[in-house]
Backbone bond lengths (Angstrom), bond angles and torsions (degrees), N, CA, C in turn:
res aa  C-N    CA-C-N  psi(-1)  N-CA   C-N-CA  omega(-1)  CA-C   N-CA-C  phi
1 X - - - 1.471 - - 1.523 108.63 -
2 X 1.374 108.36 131.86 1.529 108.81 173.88 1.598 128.81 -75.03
3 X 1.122 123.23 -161.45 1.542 121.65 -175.05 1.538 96.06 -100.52
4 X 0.924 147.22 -20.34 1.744 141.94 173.12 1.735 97.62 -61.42
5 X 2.067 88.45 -68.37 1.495 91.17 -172.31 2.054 124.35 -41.63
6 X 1.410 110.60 -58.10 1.171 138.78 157.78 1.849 106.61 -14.73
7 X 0.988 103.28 -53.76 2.029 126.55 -173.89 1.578 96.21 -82.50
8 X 0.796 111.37 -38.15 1.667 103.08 -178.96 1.136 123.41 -84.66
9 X 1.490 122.74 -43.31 1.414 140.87 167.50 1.746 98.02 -45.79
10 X 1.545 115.12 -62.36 1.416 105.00 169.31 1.430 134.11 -60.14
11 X 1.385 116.78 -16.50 1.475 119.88 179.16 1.221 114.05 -78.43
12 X 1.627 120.51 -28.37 1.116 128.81 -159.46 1.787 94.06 -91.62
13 X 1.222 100.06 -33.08 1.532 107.90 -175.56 1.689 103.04 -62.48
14 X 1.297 138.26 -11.97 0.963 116.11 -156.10 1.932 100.55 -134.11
15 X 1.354 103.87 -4.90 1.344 109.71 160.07 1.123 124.30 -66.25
16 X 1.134 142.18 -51.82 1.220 133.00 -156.58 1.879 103.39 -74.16
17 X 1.461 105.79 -6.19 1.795 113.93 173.03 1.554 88.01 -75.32
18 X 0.982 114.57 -79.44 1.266 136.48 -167.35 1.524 98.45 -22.77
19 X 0.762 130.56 -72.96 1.814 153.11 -166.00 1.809 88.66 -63.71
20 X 1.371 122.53 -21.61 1.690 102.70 -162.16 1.436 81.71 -99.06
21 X 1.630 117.23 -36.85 1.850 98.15 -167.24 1.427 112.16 -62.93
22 X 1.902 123.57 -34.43 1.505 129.96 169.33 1.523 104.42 -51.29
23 X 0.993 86.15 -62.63 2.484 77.42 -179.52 1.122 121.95 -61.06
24 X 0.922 117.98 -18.99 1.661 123.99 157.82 1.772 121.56 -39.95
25 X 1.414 96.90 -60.10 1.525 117.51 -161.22 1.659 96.36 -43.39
26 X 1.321 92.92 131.08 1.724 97.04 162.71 1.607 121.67 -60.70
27 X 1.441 99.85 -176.02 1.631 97.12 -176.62 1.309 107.69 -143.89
28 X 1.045 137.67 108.12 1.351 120.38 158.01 1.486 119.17 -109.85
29 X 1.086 111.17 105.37 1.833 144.81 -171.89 1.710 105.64 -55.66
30 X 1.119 119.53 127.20 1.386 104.99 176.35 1.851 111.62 -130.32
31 X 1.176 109.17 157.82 1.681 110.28 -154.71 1.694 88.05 -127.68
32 X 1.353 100.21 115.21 1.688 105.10 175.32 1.596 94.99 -75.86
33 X 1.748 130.84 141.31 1.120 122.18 -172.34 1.836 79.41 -133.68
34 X 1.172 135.38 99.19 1.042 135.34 -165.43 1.452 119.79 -142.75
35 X 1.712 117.48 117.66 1.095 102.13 -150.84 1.367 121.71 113.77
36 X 1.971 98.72 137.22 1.454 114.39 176.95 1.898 118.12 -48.79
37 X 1.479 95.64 135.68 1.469 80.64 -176.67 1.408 117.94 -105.17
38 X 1.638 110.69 126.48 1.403 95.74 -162.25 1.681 96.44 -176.41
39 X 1.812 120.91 149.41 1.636 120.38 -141.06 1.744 94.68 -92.88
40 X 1.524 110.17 1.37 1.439 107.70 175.54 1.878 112.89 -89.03
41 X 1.319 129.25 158.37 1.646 109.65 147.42 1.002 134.79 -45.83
42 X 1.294 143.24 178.59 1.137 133.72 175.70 1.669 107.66 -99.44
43 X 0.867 127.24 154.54 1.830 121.21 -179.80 1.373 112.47 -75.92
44 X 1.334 132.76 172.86 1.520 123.54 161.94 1.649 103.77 57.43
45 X 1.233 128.03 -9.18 1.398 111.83 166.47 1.614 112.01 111.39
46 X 1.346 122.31 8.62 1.135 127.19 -150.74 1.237 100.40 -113.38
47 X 1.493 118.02 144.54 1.544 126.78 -150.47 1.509 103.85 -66.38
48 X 1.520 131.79 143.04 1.045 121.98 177.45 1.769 111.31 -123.68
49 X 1.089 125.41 120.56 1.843 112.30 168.14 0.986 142.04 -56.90
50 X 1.192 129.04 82.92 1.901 118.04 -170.12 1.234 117.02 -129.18
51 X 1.055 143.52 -153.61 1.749 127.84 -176.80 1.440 83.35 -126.68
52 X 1.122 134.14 -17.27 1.827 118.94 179.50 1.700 96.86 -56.85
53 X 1.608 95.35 -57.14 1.967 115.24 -162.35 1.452 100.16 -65.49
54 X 1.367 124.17 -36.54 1.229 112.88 -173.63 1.754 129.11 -92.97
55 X 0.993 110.17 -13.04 1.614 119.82 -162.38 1.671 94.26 -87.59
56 X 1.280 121.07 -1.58 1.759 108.38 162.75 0.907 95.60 -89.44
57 X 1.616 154.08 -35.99 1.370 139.42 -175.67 1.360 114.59 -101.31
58 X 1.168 89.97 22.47 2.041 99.52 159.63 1.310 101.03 -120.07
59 X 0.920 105.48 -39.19 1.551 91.85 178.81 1.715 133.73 -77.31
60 X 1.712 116.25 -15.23 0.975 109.53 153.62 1.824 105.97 -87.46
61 X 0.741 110.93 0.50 1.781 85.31 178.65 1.309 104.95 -96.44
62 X 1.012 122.44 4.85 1.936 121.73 177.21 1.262 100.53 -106.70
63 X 1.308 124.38 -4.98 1.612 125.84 172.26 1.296 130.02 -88.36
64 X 1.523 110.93 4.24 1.420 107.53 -168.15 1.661 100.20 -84.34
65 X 1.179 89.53 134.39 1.939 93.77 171.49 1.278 128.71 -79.38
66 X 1.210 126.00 -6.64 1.414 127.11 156.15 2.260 115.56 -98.32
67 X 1.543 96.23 7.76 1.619 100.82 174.35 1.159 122.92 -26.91
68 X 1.554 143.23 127.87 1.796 137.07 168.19 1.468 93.44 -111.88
69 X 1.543 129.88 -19.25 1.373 108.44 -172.75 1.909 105.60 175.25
70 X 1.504 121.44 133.24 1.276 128.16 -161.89 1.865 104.34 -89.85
71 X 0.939 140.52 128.87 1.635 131.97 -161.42 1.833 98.48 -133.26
72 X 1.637 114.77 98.07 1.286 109.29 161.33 1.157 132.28 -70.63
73 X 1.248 139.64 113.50 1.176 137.34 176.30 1.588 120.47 -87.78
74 X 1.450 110.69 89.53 1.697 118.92 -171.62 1.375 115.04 -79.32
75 X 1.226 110.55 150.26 1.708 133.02 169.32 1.205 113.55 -144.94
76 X 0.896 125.95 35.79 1.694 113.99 170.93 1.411 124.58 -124.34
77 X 1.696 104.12 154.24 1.249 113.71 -169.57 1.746 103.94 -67.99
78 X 1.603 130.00 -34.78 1.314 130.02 -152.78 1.789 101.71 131.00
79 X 1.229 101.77 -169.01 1.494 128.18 164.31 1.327 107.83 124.05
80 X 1.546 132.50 -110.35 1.524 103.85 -142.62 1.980 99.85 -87.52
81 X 1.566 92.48 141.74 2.059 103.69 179.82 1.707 84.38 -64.70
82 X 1.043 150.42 -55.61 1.470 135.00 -127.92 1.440 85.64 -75.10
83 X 1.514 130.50 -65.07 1.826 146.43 -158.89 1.149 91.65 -86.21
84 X 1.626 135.14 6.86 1.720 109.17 147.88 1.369 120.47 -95.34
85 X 1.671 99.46 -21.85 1.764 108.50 173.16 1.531 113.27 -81.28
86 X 1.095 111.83 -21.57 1.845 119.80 -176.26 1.958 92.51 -78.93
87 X 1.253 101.10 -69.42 1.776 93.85 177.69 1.856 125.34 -48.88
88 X 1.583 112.33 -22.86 1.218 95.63 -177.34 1.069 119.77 -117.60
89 X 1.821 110.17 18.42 1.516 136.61 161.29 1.456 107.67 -69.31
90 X 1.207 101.09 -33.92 1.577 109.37 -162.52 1.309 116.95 -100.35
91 X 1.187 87.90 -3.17 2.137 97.77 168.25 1.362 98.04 -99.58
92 X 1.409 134.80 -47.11 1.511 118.27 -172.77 1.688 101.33 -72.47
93 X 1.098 139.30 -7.12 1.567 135.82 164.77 1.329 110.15 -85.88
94 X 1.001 149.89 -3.95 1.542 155.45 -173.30 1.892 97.46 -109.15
95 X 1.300 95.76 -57.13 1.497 115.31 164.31 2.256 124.99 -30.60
96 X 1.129 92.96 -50.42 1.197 124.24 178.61 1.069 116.66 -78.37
97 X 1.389 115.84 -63.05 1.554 127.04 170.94 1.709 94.37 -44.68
98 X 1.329 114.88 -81.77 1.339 116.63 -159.56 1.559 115.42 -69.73
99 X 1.027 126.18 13.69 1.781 145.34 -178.61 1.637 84.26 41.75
100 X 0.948 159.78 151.19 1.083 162.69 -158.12 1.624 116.71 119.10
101 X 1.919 116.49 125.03 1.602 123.97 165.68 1.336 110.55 -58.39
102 X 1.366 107.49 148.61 1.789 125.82 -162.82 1.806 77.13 -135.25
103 X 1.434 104.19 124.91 1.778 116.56 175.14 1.667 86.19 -121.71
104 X 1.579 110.55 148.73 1.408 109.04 167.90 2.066 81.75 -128.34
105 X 1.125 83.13 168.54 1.604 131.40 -179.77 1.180 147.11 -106.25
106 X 1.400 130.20 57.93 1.089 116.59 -137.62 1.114 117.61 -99.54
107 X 1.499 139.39 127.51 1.400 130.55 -139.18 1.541 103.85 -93.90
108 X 1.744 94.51 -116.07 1.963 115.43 170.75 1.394 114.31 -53.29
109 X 1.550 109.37 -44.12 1.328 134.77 -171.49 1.278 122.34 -159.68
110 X 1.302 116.60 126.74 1.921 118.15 152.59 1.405 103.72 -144.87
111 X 1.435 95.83 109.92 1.399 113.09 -161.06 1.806 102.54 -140.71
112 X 1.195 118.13 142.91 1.237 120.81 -171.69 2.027 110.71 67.96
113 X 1.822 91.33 -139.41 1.266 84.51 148.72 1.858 139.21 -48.60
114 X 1.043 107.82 -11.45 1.493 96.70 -177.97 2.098 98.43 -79.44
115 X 1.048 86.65 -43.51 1.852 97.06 -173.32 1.652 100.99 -43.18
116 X 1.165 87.15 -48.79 2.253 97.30 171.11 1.090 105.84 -38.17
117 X 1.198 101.47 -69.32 1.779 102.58 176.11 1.322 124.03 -29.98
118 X 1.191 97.67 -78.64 1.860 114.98 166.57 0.992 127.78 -16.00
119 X 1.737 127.52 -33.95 1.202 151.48 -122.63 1.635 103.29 -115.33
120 X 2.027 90.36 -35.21 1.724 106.71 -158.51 1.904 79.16 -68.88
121 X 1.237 113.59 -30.17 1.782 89.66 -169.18 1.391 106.37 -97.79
122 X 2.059 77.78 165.96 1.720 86.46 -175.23 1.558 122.11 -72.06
123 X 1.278 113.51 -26.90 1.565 113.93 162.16 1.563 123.34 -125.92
124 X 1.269 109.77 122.74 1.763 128.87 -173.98 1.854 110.67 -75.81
125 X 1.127 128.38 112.82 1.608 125.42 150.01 1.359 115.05 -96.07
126 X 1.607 89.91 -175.18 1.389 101.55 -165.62 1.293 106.73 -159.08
127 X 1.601 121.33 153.55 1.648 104.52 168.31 1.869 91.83 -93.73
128 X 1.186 121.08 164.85 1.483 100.82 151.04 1.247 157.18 -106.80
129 X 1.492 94.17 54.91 1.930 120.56 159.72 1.720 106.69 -137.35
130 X 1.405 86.70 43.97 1.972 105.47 -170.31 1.679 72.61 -92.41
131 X 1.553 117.61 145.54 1.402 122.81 161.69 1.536 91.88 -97.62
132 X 1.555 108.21 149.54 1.706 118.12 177.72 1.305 109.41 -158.60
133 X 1.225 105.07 136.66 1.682 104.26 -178.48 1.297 101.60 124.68
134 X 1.408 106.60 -169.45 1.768 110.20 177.87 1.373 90.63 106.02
135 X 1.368 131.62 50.96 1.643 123.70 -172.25 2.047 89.46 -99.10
136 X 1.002 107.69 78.38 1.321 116.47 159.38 1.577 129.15 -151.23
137 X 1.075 119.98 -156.37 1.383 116.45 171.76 1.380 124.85 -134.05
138 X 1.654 149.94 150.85 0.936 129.97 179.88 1.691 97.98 -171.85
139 X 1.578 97.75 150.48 1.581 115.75 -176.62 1.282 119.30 -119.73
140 X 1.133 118.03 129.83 1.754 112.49 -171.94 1.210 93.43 -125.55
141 X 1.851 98.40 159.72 1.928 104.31 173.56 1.485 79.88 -174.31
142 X 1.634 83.29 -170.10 1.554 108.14 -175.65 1.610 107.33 -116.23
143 X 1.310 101.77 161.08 1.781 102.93 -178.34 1.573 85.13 -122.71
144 X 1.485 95.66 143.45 1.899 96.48 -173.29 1.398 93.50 -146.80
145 X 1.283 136.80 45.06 1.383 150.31 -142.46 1.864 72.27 -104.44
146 X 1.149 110.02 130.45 1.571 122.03 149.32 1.971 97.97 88.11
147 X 1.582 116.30 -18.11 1.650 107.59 169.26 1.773 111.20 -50.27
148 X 1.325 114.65 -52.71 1.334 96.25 -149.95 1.720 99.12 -76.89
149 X 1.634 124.78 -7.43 1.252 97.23 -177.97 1.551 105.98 -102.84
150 X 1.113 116.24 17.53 1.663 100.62 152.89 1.260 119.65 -88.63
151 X 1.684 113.98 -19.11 1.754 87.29 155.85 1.495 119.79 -107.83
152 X 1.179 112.90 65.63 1.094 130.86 -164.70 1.860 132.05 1.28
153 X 1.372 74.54 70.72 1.445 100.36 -159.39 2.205 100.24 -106.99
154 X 1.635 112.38 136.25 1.655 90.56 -175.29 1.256 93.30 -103.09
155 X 1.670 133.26 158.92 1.192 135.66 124.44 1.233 123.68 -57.90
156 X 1.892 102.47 137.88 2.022 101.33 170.44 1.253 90.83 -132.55
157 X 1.155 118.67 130.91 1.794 128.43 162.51 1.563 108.04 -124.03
158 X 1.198 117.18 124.06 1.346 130.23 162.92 1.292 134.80 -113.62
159 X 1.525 128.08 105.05 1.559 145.12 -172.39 1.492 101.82 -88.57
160 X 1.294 98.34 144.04 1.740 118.65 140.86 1.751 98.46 -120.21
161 X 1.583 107.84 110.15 1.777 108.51 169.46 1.595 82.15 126.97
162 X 1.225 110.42 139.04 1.247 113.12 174.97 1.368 123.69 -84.73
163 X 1.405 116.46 -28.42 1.506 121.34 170.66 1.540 110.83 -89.34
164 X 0.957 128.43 60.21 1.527 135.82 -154.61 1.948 89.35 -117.15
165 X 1.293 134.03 -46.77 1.145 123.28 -139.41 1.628 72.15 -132.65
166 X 0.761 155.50 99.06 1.843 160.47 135.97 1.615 97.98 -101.55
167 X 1.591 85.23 126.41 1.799 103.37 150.71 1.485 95.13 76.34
168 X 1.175 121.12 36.70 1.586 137.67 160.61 1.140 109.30 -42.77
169 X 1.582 141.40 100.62 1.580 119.50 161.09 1.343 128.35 -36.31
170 X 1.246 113.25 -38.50 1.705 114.97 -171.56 1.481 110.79 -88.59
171 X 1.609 113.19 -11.46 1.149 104.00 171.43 1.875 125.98 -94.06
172 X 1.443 109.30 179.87 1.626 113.31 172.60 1.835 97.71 -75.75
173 X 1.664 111.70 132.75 0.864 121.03 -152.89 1.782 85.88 -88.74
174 X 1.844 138.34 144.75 0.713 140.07 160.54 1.673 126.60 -98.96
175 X 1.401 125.17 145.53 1.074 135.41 -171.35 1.545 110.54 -48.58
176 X 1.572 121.28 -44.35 1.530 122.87 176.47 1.127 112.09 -73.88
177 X 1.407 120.02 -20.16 1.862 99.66 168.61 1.219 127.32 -80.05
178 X 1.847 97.47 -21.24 1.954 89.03 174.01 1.276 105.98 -77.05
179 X 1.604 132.07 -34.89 1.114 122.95 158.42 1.396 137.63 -27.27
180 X 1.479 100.37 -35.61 2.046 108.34 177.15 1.479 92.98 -87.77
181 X 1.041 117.07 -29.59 2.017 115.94 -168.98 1.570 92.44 -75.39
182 X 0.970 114.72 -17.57 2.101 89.95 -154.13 2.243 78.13 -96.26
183 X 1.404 105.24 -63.43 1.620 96.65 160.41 1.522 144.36 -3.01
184 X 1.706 92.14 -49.36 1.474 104.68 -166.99 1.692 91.53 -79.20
185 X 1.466 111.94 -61.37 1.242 129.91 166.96 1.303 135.36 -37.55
186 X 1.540 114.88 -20.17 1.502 116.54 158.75 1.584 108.08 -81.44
187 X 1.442 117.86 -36.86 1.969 114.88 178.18 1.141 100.03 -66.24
188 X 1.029 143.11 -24.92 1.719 145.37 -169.50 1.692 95.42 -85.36
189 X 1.366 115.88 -61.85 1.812 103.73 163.75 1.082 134.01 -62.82
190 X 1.494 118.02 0.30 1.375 121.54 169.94 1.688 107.67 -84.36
191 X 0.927 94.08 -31.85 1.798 100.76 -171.60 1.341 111.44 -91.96
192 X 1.309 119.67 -24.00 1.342 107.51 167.55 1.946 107.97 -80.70
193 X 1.365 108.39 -32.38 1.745 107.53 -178.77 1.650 87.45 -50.74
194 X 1.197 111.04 -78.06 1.237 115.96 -158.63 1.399 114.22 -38.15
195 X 1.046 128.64 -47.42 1.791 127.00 -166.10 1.588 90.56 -68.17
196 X 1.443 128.09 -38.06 1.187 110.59 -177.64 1.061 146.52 -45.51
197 X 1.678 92.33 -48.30 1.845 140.59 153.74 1.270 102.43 -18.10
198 X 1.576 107.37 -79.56 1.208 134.21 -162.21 1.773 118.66 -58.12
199 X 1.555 90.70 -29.58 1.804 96.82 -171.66 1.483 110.75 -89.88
200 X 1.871 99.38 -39.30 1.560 99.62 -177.15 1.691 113.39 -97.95
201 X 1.515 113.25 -16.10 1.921 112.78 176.58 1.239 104.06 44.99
202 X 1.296 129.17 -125.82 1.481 131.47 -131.76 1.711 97.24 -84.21
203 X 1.405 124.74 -33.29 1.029 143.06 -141.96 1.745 94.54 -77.06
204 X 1.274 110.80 -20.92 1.470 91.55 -168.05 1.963 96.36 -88.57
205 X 1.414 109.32 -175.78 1.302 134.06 -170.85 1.440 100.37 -83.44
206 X 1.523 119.03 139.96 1.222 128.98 169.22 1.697 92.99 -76.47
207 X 1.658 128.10 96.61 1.151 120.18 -168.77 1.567 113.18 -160.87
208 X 1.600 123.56 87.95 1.652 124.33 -156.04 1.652 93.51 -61.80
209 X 1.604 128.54 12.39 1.605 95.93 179.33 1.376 101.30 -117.49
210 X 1.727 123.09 26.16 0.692 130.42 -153.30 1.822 105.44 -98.86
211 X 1.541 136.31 -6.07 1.381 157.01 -165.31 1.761 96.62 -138.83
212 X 1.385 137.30 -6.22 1.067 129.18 -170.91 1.609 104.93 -77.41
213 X 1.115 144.36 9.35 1.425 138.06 -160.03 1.603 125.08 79.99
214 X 1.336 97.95 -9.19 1.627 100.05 -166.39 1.776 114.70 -80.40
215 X 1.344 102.22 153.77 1.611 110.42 -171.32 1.374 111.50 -98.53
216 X 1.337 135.24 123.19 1.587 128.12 147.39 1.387 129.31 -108.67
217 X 1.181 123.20 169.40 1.354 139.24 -168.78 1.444 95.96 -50.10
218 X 1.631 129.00 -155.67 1.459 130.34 150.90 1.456 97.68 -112.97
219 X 1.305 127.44 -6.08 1.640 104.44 158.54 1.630 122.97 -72.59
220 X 1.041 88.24 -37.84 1.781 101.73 168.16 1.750 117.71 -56.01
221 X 1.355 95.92 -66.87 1.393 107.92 156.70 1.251 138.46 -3.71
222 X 1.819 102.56 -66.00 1.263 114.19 168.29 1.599 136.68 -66.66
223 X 1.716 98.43 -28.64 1.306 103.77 174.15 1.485 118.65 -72.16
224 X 1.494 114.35 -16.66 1.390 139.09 -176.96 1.346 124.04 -68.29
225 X 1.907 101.20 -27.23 1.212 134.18 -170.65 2.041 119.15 63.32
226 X 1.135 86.24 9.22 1.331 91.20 162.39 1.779 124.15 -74.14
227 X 1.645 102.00 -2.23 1.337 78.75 -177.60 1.771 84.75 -146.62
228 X 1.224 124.92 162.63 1.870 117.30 -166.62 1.584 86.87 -113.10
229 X 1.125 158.51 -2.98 1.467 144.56 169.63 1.555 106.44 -169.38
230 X 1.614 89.44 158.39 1.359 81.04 167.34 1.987 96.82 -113.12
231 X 1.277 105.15 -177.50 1.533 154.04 -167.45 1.367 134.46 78.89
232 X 1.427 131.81 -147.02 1.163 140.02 -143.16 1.634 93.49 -108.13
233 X 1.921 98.66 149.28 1.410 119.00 173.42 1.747 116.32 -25.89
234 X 1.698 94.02 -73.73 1.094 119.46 147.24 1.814 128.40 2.08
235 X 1.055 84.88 -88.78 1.583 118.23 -163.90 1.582 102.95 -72.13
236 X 1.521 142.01 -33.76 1.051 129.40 134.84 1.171 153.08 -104.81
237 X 1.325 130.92 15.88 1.239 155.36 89.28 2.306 100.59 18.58
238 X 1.513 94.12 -89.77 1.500 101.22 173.75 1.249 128.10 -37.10
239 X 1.453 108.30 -40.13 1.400 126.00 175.86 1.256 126.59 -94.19
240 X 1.241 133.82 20.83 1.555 155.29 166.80 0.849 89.23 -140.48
241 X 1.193 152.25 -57.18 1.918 115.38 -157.93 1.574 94.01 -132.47
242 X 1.688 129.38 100.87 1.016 139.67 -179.47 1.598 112.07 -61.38
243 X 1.226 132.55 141.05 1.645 121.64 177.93 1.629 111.35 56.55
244 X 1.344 122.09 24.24 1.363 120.50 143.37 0.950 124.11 -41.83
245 X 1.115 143.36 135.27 1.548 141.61 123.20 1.424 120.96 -56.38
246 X 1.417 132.99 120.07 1.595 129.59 166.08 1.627 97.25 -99.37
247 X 1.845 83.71 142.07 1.667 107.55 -165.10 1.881 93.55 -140.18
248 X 1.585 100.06 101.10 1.167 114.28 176.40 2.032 93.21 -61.24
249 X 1.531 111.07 122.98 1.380 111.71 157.93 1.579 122.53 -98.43
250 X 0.937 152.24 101.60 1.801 172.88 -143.80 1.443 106.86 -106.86
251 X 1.200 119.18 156.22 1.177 136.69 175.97 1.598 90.74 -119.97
252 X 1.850 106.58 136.44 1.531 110.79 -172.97 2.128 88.31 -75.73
253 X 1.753 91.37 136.25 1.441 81.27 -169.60 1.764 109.64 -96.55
254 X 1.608 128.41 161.19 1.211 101.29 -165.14 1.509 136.38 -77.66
255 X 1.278 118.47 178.68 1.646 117.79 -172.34 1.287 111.94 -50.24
256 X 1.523 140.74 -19.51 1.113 134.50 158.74 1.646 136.20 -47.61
257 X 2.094 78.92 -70.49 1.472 89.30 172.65 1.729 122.89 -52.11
258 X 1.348 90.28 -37.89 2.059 105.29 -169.87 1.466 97.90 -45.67
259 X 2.157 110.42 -51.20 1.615 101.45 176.47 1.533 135.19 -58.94
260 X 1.645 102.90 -16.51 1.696 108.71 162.50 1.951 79.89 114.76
261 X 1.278 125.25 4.09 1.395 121.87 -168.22 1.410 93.90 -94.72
262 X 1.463 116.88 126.45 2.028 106.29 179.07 1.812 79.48 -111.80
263 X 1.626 95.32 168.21 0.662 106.50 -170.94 1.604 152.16 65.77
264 X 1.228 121.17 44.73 1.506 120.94 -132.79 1.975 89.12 -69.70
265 X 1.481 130.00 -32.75 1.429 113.89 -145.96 1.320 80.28 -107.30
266 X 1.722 146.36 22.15 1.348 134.34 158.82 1.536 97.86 -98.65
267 X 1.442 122.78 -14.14 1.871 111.16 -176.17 1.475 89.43 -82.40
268 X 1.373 106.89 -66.56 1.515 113.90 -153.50 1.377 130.57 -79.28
269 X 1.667 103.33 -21.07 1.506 108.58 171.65 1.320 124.73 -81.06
270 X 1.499 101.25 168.31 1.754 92.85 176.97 1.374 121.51 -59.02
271 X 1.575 110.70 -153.21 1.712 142.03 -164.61 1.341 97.78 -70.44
272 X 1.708 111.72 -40.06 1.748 118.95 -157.36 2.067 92.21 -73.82
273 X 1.384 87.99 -50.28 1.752 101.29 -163.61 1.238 112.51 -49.45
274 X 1.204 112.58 -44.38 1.889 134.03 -167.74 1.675 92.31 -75.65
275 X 1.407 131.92 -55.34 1.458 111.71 -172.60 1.530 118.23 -67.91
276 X 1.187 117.01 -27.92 1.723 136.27 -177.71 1.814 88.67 -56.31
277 X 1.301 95.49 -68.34 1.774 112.34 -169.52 1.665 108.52 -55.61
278 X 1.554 131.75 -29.21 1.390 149.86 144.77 1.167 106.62 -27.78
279 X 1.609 116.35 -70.44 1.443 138.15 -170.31 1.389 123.08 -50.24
280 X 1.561 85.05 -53.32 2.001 101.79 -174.05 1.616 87.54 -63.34
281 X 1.243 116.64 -63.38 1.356 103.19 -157.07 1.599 125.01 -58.10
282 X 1.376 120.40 -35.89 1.566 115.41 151.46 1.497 123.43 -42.16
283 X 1.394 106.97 -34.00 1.802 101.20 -169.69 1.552 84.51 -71.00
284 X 1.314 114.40 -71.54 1.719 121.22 170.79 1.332 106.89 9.25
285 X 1.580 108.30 -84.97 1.615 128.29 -175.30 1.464 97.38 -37.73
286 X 1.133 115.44 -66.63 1.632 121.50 -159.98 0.962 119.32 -57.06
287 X 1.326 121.64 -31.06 1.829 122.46 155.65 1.373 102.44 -72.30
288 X 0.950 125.24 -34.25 2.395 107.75 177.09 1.390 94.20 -49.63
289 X 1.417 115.27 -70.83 1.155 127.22 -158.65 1.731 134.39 -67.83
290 X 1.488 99.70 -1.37 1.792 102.02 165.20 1.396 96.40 -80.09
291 X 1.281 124.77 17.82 1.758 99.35 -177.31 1.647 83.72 -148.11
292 X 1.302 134.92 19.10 1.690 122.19 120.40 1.613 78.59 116.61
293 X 1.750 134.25 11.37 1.348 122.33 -175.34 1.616 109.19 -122.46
C-alpha cells in the first residue's frame, strides 16, 4: 500500500467519529412569532400570526431529531383571541408529543395576544424594556355616521334576523349593541384570564391590576410573575443548554415576497384592493403604536 492509499484509509477511518460527535450536538430550534395576530395577511408585506402561516415553522422546529428545547421569539402587539388560542394550542400539542421545554422570548413587545403566546411556554423571558401584559380585550373602528350623505350618497342594508346588522359604522350607534359588545368581550376576558391562570398558577402576583389590560416593562414583569427571567434568546439559551446549536425554523415565504414584491393584491389589484390594503395597514400601525412602536 502506498502513502496516498495509507492517508486515506486513515481519513476515512476517522470520519465516521467525526460525523457522530456533529450529530450529537443538541438543538434548540427557534420560531420567530412576529407580528400582528390575525387570520388575514398582513398588507405591504408585513409579518402576520396565524396558525395557517405559522404551523410550517412549528412544525419543522419540533422535528429536529437531536431537539433539547423549542424557543419563541415574540414581537407582537396582540390581535385576533381565536389565532392566539389556535397557535398556542398547537405548541403545547407538538410540545407533548415531543416531551420537550418550549422557552418564549419576549422581545419589543408581547402584549395582549402576544402575552398568549408567551403563555403556551413553560418558561417566559424578557429584556427589561420588553413591554408585557395587556391581558384584556378591546375593539376599535370608525364611526362614519353622516359621511356618506354629504356626498350624497344612500345606504341600503337588508336583514333576515334582527341582530344581523349591529355596530354598523355608518350607522347611530345603539345602547344594546354595546351591550352585546362589552358581553362578548367579558367571555373573551375570561378565557384569556384563565389560560393565564392555568399556564403561569402560583407564579403570578397576588395583584387585582394584574387582568386589567395594563402593560409593564419586563423588569416589572418579573416581579408580577408574569415573566420567570429576564434576558436575551441568546444569553439563556447558552445557559440552559450548554453546546446548543440554535436553528432558526422558517416558513418557506411566498412567491411574492421571495421576489422582494410585498404585497402582491396592493401592486396588482385594482382602486377597491389598494384602499382596503391602505386601510388594513393603518389599523396595522395603530396596534404598533398603542405601545409607543
Amino acid at each position: 500500500m502506498n502513502v496516498p492509499e495509507k492517508l486515506a484509509d486513515k481519513l476515512a477511518a476517522r470520519l465516521p467519529l467525526l460525523g457522530d460527535r456533529v450529530d450529537r450536538s443538541p438543538v434548540v430550534a427557534v420560531v420567530r412569532l412576529h407580528g400582528v395576530i390575525t387570520p388575514t395577511p398582513q398588507p405591504l408585506g408585513r409579518g402576520a400570526i396565524n396558525l395557517n402561516a405559522i404551523e410550517p415553522a412549528l412544525a419543522k422546529a419540533f422535528a429536529h431529531d437531536r431537539l433539547q428545547a423549542v424557543a419563541l421569539a415574540i414581537n407582537s402587539p396582540g390581535g385576533s383571541p381565536t389565532q392566539s388560542a389556535l397557535v398556542g394550542e398547537r405548541i403545547r400539542e407538538l410540545a407533548a408529543k415531543k416531551k420537550v421545554p418550549v422557552l418564549a422570548f419576549c422581545e419589543d413587545v408581547a402584549a395582549s395576544g402576544g402575552y398568549w403566546l408567551a403563555c403556551a411556554a413553560d418558561e417566559i423571558y424578557a429584556h427589561r424594556t420588553s413591554m408585557v401584559g395587556s391581558i384584556g380585550v378591546i375593539t376599535a373602528g370608525f364611526g362614519l355616521t353622516g359621511l356618506l350623505e354629504r356626498f350624497g350618497v344612500e345606504r341600503r342594508v337588508y336583514t333576515a334576523g334582527e341582530h344581523k346588522h349591529r355596530l354598523d359604522p355608518f350607522s347611530p350607534v345603539k345602547d344594546e349593541d354595546i351591550a352585546w359588545l362589552k358581553g362578548l368581550q367579558g367571555e373573551l376576558h375570561t378565557e384569556f384570564t384563565d389560560w393565564v391562570k392555568q399556564r403561569r398558577g402560583d407564579k403570578l402576583a397576588d395583584n387585582p391590576e394584574l387582568f386589567t389590560g395594563e402593560v409593564w416593562t419586563g423588569a416589572k414583569a418579573l416581579e408580577l410573575g408574569l415573566v420567570d427571567g429576564l434576558g436575551s434568546l441568546r444569553e439563556v439559551v447558552a445557559k440552559k443548554f450548554p453546546g446548543a446549536e440554535i436553528a432558526v425554523a422558517e416558513a418557506r415565504k411566498p412567491l411574492l415576497a421571495r421576489l422582494g414584491i410585498a404585497g402582491g393584491s396592493s401592486v396588482f389589484g385594482g382602486a377597491g384592493e389598494k384602499v382596503l390594503a391602505a386601510i388594513e395597514a393603518v389599523e396595522q400601525r395603530a396596534t404598533w403604536s398603542r405601545f409607543g412602536l
